[in-house]
Structures are given as structure tokens and as C-alpha cells.
PyMOL Python script that loads the backbone (N, CA, C, O; Angstrom):
from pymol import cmd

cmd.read_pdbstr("""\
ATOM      1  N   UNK A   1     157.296  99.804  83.637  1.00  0.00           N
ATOM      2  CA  UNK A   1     155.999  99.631  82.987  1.00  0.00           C
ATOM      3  C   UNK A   1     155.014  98.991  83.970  1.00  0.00           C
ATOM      4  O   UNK A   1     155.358  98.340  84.957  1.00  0.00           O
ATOM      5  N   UNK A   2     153.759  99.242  83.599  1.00  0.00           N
ATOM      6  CA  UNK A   2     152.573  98.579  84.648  1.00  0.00           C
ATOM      7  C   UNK A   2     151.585  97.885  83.648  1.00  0.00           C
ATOM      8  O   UNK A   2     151.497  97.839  82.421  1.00  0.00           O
ATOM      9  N   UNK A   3     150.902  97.380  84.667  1.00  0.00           N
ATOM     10  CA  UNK A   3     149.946  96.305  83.688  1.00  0.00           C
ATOM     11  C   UNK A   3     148.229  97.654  83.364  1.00  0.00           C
ATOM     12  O   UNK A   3     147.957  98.523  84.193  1.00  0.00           O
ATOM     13  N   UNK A   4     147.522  97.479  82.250  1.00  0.00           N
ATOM     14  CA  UNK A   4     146.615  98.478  82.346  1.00  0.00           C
ATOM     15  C   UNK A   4     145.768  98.261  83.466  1.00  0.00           C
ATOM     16  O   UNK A   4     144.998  99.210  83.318  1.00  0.00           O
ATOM     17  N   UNK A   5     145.346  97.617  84.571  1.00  0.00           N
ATOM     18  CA  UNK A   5     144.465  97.365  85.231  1.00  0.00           C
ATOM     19  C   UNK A   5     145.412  97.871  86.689  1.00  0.00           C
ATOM     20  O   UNK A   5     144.827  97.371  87.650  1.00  0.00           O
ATOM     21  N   UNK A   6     146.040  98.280  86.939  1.00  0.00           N
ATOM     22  CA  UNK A   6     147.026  98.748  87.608  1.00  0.00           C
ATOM     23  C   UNK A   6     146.332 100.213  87.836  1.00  0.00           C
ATOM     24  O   UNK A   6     145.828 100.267  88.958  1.00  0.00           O
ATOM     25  N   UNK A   7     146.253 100.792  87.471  1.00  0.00           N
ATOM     26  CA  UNK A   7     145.926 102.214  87.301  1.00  0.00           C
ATOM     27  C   UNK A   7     146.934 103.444  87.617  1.00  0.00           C
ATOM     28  O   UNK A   7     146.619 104.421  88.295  1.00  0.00           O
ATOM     29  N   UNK A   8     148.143 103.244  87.041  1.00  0.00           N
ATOM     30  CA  UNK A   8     149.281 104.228  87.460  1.00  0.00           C
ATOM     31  C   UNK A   8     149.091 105.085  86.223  1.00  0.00           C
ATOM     32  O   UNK A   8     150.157 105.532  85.799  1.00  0.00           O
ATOM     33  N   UNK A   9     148.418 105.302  85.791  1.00  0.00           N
ATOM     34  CA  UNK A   9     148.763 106.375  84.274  1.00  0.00           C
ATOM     35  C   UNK A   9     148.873 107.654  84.888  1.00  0.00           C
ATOM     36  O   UNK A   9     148.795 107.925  86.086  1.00  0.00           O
ATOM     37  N   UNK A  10     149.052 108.363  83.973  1.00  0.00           N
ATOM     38  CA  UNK A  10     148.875 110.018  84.200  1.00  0.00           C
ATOM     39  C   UNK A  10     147.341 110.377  84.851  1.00  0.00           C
ATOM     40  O   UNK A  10     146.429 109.887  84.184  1.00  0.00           O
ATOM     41  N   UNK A  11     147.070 110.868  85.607  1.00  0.00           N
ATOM     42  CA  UNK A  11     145.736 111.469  85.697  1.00  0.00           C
ATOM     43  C   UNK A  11     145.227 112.229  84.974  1.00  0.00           C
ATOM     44  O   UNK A  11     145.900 113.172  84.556  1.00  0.00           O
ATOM     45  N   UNK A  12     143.643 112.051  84.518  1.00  0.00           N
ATOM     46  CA  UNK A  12     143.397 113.056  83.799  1.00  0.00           C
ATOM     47  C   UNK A  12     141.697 113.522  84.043  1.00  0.00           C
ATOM     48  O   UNK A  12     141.465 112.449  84.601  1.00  0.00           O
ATOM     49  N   UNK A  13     140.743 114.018  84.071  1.00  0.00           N
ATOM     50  CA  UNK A  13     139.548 114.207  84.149  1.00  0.00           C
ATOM     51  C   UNK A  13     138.715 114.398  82.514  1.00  0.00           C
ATOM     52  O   UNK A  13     139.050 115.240  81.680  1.00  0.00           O
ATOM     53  N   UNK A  14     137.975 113.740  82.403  1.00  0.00           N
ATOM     54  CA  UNK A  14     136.959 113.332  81.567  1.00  0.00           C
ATOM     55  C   UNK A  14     135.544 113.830  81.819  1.00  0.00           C
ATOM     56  O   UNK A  14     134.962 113.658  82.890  1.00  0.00           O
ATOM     57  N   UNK A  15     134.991 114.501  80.696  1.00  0.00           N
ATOM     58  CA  UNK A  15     133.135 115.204  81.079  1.00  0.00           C
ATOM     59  C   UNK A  15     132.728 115.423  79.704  1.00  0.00           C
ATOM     60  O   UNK A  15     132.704 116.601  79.347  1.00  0.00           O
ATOM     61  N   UNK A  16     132.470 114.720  79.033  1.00  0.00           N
ATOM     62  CA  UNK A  16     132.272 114.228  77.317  1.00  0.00           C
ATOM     63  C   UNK A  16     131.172 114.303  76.900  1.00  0.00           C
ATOM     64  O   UNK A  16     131.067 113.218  76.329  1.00  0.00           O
ATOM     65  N   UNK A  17     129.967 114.964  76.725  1.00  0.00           N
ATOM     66  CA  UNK A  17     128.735 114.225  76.185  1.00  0.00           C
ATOM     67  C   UNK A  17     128.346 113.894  74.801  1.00  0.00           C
ATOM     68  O   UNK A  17     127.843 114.965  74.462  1.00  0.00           O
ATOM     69  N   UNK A  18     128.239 113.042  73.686  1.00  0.00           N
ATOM     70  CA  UNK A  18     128.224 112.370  72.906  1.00  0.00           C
ATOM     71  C   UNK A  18     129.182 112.944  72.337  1.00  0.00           C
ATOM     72  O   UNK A  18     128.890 113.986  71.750  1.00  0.00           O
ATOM     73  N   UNK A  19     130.845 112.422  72.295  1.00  0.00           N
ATOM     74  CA  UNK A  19     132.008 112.363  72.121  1.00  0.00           C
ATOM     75  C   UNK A  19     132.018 111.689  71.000  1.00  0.00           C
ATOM     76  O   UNK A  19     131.234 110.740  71.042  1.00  0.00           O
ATOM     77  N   UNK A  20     132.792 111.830  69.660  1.00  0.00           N
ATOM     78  CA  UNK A  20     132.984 110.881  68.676  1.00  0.00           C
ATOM     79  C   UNK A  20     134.236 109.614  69.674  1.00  0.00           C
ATOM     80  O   UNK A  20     135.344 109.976  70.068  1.00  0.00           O
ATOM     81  N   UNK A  21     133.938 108.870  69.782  1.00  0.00           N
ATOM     82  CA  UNK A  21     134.882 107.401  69.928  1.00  0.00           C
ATOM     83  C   UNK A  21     136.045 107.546  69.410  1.00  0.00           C
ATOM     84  O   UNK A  21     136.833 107.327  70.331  1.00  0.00           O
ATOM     85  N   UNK A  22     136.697 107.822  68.340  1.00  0.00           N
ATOM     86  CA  UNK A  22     137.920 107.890  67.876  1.00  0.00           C
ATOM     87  C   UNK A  22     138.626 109.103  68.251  1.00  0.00           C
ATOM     88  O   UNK A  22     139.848 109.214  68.347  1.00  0.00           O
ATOM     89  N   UNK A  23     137.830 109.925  68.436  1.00  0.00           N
ATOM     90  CA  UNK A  23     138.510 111.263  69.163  1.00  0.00           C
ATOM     91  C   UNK A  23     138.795 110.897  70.664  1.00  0.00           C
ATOM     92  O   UNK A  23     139.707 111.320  71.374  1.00  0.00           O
ATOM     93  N   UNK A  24     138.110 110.290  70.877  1.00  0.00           N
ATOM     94  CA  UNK A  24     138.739 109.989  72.701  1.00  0.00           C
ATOM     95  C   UNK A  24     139.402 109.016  72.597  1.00  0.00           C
ATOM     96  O   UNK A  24     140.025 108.790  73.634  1.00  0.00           O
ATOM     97  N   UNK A  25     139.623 108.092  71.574  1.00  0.00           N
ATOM     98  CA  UNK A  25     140.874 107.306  72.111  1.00  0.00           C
ATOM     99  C   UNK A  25     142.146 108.214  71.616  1.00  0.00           C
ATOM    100  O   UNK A  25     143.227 108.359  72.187  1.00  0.00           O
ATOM    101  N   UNK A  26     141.806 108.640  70.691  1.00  0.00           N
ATOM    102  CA  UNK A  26     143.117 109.311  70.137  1.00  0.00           C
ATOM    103  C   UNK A  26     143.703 110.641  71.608  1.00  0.00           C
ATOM    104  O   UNK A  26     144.880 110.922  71.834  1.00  0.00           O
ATOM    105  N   UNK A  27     142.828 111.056  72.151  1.00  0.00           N
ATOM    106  CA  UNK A  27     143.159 111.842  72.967  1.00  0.00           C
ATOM    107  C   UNK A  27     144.034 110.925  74.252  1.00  0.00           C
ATOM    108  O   UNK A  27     145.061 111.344  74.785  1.00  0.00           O
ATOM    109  N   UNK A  28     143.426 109.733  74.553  1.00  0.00           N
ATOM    110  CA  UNK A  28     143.799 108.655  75.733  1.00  0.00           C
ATOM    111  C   UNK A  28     145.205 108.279  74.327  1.00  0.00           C
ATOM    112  O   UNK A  28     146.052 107.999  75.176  1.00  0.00           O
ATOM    113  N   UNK A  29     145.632 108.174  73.584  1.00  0.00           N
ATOM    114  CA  UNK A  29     146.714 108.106  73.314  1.00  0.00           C
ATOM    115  C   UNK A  29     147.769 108.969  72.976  1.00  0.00           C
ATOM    116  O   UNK A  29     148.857 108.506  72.633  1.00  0.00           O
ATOM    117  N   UNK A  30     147.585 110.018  73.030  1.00  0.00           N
ATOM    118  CA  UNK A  30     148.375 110.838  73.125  1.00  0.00           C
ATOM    119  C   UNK A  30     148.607 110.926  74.505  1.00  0.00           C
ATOM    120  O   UNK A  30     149.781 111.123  74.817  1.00  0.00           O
ATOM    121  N   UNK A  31     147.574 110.804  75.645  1.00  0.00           N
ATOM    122  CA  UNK A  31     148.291 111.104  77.027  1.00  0.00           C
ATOM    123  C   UNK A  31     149.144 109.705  77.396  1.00  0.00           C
ATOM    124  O   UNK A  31     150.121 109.675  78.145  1.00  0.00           O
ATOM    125  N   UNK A  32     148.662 108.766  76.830  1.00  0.00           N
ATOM    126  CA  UNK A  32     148.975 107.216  76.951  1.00  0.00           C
ATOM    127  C   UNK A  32     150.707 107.368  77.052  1.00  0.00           C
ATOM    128  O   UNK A  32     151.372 106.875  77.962  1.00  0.00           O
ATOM    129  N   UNK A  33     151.325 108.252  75.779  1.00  0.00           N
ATOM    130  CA  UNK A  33     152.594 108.216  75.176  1.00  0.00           C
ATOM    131  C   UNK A  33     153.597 108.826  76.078  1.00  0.00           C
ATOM    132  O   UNK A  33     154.817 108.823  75.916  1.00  0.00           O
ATOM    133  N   UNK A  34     152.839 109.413  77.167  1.00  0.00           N
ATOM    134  CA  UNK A  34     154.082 110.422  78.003  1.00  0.00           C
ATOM    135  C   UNK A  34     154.081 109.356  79.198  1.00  0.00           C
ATOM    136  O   UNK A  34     154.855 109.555  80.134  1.00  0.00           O
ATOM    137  N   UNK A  35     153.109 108.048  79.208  1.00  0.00           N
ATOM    138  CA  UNK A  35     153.670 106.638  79.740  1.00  0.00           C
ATOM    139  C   UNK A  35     154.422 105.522  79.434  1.00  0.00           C
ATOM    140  O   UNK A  35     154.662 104.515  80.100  1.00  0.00           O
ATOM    141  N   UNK A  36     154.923 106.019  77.774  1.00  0.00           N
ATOM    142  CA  UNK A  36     154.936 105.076  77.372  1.00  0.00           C
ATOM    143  C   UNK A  36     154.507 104.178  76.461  1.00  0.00           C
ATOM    144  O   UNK A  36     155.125 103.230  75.976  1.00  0.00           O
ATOM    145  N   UNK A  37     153.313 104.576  76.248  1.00  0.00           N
ATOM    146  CA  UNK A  37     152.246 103.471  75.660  1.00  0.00           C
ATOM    147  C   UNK A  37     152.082 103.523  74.003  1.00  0.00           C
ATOM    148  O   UNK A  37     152.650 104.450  73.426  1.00  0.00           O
ATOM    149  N   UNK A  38     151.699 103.034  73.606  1.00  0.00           N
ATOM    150  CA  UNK A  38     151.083 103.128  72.259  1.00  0.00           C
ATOM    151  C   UNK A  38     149.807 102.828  72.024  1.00  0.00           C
ATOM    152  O   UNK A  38     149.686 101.607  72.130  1.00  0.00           O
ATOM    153  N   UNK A  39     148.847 103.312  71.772  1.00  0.00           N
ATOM    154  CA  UNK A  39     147.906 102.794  71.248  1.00  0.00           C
ATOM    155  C   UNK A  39     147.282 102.814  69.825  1.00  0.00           C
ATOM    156  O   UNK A  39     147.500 103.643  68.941  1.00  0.00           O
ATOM    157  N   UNK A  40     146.674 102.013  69.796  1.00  0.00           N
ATOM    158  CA  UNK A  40     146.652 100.977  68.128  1.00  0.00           C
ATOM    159  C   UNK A  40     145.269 101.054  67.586  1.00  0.00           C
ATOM    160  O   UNK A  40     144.411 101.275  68.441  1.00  0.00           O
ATOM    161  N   UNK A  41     144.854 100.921  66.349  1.00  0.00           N
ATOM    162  CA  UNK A  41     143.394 100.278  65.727  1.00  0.00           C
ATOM    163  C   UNK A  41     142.284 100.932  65.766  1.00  0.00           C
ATOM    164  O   UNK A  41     141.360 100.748  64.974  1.00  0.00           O
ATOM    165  N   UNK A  42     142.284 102.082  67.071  1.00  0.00           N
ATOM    166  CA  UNK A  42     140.857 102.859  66.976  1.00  0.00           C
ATOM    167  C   UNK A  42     140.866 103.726  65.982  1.00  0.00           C
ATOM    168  O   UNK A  42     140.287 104.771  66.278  1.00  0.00           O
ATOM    169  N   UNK A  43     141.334 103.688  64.841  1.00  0.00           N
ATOM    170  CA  UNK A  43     141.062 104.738  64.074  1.00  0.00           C
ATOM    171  C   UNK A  43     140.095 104.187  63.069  1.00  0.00           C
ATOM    172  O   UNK A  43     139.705 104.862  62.116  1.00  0.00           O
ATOM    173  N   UNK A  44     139.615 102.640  63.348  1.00  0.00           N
ATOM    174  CA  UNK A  44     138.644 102.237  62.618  1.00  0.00           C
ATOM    175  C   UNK A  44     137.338 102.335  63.342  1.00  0.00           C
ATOM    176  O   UNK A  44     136.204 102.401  62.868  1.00  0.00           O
ATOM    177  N   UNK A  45     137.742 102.331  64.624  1.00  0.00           N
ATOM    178  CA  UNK A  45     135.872 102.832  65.116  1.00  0.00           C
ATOM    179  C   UNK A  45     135.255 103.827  65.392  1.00  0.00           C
ATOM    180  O   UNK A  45     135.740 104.949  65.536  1.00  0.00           O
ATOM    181  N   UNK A  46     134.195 103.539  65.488  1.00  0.00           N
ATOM    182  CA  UNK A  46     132.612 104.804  65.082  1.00  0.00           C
ATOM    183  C   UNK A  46     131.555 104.675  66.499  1.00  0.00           C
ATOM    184  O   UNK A  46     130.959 103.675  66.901  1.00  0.00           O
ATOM    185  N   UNK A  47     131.565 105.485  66.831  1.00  0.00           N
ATOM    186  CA  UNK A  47     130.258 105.997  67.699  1.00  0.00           C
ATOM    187  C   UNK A  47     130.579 107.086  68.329  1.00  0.00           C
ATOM    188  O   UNK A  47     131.413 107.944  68.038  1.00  0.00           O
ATOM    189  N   UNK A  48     129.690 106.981  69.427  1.00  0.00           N
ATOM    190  CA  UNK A  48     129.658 108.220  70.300  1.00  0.00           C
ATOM    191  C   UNK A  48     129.629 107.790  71.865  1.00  0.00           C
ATOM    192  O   UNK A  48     129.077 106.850  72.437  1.00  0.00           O
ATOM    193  N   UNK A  49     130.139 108.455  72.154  1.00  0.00           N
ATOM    194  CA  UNK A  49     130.148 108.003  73.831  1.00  0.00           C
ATOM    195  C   UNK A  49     129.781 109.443  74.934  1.00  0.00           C
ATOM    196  O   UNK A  49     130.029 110.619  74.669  1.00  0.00           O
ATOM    197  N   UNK A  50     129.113 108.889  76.232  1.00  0.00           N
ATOM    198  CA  UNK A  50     128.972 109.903  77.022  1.00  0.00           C
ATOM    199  C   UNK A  50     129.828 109.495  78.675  1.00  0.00           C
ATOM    200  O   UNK A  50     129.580 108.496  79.349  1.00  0.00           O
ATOM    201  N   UNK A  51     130.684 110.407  78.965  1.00  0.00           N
ATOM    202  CA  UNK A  51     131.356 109.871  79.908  1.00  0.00           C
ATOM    203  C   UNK A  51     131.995 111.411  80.677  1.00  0.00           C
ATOM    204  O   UNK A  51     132.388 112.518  80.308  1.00  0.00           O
ATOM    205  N   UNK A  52     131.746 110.456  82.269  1.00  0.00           N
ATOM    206  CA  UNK A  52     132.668 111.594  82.873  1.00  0.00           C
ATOM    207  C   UNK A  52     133.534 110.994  83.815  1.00  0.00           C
ATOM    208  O   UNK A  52     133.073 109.860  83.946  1.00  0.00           O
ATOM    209  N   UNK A  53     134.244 111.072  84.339  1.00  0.00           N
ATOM    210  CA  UNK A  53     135.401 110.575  85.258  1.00  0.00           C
ATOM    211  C   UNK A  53     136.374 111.652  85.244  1.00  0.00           C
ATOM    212  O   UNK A  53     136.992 112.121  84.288  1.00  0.00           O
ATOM    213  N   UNK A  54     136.412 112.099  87.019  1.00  0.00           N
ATOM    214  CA  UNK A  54     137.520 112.731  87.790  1.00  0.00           C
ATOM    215  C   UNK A  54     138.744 112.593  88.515  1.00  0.00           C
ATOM    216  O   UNK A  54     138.827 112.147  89.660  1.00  0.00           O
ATOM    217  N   UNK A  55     139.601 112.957  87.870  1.00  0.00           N
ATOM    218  CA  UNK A  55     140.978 112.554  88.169  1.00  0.00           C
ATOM    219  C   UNK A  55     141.333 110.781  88.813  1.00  0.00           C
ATOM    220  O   UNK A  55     141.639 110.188  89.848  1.00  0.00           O
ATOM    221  N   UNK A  56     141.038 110.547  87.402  1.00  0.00           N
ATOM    222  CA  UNK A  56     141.100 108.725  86.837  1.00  0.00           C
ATOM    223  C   UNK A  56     142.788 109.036  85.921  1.00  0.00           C
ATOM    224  O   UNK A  56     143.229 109.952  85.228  1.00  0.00           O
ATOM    225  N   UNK A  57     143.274 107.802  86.378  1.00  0.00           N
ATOM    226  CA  UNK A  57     144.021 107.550  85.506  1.00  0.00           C
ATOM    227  C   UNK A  57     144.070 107.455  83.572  1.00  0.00           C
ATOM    228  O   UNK A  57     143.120 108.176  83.268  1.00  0.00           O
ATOM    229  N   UNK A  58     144.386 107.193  82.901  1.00  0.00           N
ATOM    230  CA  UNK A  58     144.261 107.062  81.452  1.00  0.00           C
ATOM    231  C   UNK A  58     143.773 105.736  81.021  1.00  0.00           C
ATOM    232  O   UNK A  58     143.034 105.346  80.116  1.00  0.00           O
ATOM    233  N   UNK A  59     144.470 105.146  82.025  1.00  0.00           N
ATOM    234  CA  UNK A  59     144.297 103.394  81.766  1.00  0.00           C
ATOM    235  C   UNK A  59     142.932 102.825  82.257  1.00  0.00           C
ATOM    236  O   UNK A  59     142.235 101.991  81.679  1.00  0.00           O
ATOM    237  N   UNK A  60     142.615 103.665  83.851  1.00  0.00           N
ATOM    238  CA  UNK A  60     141.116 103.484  84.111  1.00  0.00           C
ATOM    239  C   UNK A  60     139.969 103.923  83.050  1.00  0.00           C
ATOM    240  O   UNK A  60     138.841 103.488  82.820  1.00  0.00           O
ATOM    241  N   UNK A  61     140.616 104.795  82.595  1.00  0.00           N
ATOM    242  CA  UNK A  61     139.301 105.319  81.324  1.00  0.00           C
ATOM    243  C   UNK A  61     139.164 105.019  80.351  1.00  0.00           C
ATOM    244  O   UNK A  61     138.199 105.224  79.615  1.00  0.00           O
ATOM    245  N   UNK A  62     140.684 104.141  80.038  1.00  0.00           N
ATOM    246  CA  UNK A  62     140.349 103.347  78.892  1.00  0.00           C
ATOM    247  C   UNK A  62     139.586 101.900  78.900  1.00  0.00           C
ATOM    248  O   UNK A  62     139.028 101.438  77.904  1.00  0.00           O
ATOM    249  N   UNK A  63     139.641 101.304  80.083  1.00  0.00           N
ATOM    250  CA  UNK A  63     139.177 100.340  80.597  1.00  0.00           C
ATOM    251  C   UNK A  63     137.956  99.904  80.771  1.00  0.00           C
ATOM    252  O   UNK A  63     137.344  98.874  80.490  1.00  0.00           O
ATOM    253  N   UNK A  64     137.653 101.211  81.455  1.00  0.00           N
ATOM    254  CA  UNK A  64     136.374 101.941  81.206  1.00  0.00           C
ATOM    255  C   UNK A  64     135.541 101.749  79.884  1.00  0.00           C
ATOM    256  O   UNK A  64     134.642 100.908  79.838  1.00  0.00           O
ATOM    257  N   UNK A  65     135.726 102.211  79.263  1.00  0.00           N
ATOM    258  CA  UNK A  65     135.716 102.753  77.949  1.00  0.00           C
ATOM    259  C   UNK A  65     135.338 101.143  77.127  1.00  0.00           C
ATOM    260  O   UNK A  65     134.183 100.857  76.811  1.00  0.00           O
ATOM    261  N   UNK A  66     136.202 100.464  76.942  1.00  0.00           N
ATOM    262  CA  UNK A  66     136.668  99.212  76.419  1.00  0.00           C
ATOM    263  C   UNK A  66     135.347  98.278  77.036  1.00  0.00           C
ATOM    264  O   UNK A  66     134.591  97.858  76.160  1.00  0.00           O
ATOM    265  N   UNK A  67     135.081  98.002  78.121  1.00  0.00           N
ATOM    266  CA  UNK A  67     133.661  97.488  78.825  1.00  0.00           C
ATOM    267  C   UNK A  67     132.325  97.783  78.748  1.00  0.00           C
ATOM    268  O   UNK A  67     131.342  97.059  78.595  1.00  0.00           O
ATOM    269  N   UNK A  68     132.411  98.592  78.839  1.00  0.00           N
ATOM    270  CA  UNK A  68     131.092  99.938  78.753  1.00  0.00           C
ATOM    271  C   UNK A  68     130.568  99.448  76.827  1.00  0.00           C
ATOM    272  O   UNK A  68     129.530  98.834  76.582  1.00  0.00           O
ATOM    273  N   UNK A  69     131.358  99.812  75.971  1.00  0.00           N
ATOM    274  CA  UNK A  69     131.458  99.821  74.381  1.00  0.00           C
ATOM    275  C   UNK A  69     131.450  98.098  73.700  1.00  0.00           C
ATOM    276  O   UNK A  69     131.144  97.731  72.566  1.00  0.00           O
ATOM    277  N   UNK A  70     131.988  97.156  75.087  1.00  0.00           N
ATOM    278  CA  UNK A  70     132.093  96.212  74.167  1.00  0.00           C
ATOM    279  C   UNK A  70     133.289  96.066  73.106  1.00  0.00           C
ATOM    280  O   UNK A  70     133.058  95.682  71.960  1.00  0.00           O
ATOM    281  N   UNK A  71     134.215  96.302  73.423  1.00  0.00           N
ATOM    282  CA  UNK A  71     135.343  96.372  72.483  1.00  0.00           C
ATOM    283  C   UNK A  71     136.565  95.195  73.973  1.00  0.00           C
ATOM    284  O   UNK A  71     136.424  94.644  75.065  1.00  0.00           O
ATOM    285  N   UNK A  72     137.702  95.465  72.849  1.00  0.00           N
ATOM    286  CA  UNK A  72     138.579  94.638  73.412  1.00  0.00           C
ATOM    287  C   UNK A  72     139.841  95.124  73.422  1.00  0.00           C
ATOM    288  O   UNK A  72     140.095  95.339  72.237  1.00  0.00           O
ATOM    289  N   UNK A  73     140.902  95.460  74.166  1.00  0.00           N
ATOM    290  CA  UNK A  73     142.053  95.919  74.333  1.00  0.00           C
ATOM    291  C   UNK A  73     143.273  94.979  74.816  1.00  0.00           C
ATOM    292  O   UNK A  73     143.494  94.724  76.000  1.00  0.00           O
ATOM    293  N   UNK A  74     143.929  94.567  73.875  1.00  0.00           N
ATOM    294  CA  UNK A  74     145.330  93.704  74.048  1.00  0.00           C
ATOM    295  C   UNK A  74     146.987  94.485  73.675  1.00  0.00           C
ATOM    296  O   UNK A  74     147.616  95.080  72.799  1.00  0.00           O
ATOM    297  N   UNK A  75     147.077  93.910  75.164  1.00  0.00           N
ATOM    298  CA  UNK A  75     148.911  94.562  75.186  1.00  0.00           C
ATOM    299  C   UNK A  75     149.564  93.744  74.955  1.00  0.00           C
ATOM    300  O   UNK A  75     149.261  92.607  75.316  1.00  0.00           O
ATOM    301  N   UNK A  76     150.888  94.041  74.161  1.00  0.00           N
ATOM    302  CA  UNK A  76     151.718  93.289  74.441  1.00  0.00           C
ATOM    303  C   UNK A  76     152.920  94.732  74.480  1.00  0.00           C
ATOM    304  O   UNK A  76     152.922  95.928  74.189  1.00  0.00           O
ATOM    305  N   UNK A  77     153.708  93.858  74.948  1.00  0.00           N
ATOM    306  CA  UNK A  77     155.005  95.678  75.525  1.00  0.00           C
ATOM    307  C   UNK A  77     154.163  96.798  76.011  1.00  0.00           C
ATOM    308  O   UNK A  77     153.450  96.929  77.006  1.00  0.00           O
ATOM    309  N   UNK A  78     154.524  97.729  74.795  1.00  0.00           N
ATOM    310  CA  UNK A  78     153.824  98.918  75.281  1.00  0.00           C
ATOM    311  C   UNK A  78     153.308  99.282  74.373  1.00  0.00           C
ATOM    312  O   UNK A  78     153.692 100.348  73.891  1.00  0.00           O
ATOM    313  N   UNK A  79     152.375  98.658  73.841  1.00  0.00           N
ATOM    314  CA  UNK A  79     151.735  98.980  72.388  1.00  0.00           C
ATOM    315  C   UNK A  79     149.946  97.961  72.710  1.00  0.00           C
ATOM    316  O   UNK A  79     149.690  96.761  72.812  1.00  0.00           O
ATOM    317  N   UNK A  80     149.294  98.930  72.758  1.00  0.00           N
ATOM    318  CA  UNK A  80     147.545  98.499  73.484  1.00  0.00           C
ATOM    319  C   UNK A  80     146.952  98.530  71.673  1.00  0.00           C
ATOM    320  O   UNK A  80     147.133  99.513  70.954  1.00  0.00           O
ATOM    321  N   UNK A  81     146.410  97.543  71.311  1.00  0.00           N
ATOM    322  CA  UNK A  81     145.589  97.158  70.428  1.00  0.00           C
ATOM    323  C   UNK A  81     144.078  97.146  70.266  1.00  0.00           C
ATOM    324  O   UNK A  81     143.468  96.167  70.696  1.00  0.00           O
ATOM    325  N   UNK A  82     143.422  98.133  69.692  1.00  0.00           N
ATOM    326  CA  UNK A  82     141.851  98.198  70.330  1.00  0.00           C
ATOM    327  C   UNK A  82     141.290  97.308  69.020  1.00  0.00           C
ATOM    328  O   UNK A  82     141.792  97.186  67.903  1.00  0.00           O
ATOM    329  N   UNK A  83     140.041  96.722  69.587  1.00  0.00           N
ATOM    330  CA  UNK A  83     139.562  96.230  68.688  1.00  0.00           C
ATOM    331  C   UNK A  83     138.182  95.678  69.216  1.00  0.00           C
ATOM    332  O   UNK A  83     138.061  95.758  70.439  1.00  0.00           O
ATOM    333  N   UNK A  84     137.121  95.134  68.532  1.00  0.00           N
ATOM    334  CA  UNK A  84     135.367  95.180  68.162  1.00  0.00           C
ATOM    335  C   UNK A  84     135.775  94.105  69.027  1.00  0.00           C
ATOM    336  O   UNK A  84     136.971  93.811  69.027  1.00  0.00           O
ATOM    337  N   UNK A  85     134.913  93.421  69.822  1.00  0.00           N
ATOM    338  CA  UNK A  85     134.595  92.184  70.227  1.00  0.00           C
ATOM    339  C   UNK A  85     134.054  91.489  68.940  1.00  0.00           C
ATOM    340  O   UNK A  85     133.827  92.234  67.987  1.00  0.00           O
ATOM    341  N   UNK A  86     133.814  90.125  68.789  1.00  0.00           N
ATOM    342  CA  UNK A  86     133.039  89.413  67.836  1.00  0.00           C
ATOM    343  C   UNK A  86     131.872  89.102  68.206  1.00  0.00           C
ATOM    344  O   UNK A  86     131.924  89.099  69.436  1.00  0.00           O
ATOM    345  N   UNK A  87     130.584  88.769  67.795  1.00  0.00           N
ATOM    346  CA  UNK A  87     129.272  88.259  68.434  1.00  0.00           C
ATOM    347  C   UNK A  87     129.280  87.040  67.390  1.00  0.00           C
ATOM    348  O   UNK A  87     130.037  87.091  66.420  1.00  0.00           O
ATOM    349  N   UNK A  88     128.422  85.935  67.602  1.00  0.00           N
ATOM    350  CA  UNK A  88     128.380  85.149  66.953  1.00  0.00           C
ATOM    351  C   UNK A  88     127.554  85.521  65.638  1.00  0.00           C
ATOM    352  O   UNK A  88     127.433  84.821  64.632  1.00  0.00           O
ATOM    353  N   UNK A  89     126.962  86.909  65.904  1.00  0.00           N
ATOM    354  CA  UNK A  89     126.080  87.688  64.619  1.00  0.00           C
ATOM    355  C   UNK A  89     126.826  88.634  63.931  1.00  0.00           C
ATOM    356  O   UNK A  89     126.318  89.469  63.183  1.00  0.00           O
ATOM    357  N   UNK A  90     128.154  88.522  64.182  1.00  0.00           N
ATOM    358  CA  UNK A  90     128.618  90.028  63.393  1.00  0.00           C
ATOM    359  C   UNK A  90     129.721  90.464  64.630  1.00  0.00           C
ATOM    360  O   UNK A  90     130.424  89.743  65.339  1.00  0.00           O
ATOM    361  N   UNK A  91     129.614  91.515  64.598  1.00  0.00           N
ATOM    362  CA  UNK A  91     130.628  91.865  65.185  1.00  0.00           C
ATOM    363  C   UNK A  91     129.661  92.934  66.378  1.00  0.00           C
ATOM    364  O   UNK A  91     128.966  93.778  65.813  1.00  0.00           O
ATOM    365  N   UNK A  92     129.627  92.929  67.234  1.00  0.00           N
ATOM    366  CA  UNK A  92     129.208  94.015  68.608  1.00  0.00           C
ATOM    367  C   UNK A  92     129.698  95.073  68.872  1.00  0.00           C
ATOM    368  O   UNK A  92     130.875  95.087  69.231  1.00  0.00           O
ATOM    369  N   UNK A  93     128.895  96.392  68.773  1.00  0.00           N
ATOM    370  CA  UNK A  93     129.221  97.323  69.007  1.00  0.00           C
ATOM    371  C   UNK A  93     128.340  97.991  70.627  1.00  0.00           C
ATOM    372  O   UNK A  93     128.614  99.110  71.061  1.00  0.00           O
TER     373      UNK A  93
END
""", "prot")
cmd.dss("prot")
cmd.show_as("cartoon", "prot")
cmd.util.cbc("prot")
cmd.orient("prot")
């Protein structure tokens, strides 16, 4: 196993323009799983995203992804937990 900031995932290329959010994580978890991974919780979030990245790892794009959006991603094993950052107003999207 590797840490996500590592960037050993599967490679994959990304060219998205306003992407539903839950469809691309769900896609980054399904490739996630032939590492190993699990990923968790995005099936509660909403937006849209525009993104491209060429032959990036899974983990870079989720990382990506997770910064860019303002969200937050915690591992423990092999199971990645997505979730909203908090603002002191609500929650940040």
C-alpha cells in the first residue's frame, strides 16, 4: 500500500468539462479498487467540476480534486473518506 500523496495509482487521463462531482469520484473509485482502495461519502456531494489531467495517477486527481473543491479526504487502511470541509458559516463548498 502507498500513502495518497505518493502518487503510485493506476494512471489514468482526465478532460471533463462541467462533470457532475459524484460521477467523478465514483469513476476515481472504481479505478481506486484495482489498488486497493475504497472510497467513501461522495455520494452525498453536488456540483460540477471542470478538469483535465494527462496520464496522472488516480490519487493525484483525487487530490487534486479534494483542494481545488475544498473538501477533505481521510484514510485510514484502504478505505479514503470524502467529506465538505467546515467554514465557520456552514459548511464550504
Amino acid at each position: 500500500m502507498f500513502s495518497l500523496s505518493e502518487y503510485k495509482g493506476a494512471k489514468i487521463s482526465f478532460d471533463l468539462d462541467d462533470a457532475d462531482l459524484c460521477q467523478v469520484f465514483s469513476l476515481l473509485s472504481d479505478i481506486a479498487q484495482k489498488d486497493g482502495y475504497i472510497i467513501l461519502g461522495y455520494q452525498r456531494i453536488k456540483g460540477r467540476i471542470k478538469i483535465k489531467m494527462v496520464d496522472a495517477s488516480w490519487n493525484q486527481i483525487l487530490i487534486e480534486i479534494l483542494a481545488v473543491q475544498n473538501f477533505r479526504g481521510m484514510i485510514e487502511n484502504n478505505k479514503i473518506m470524502i467529506s465538505l470541509i467546515e467554514s465557520d458559516s456552514g459548511i464550504a463548498i
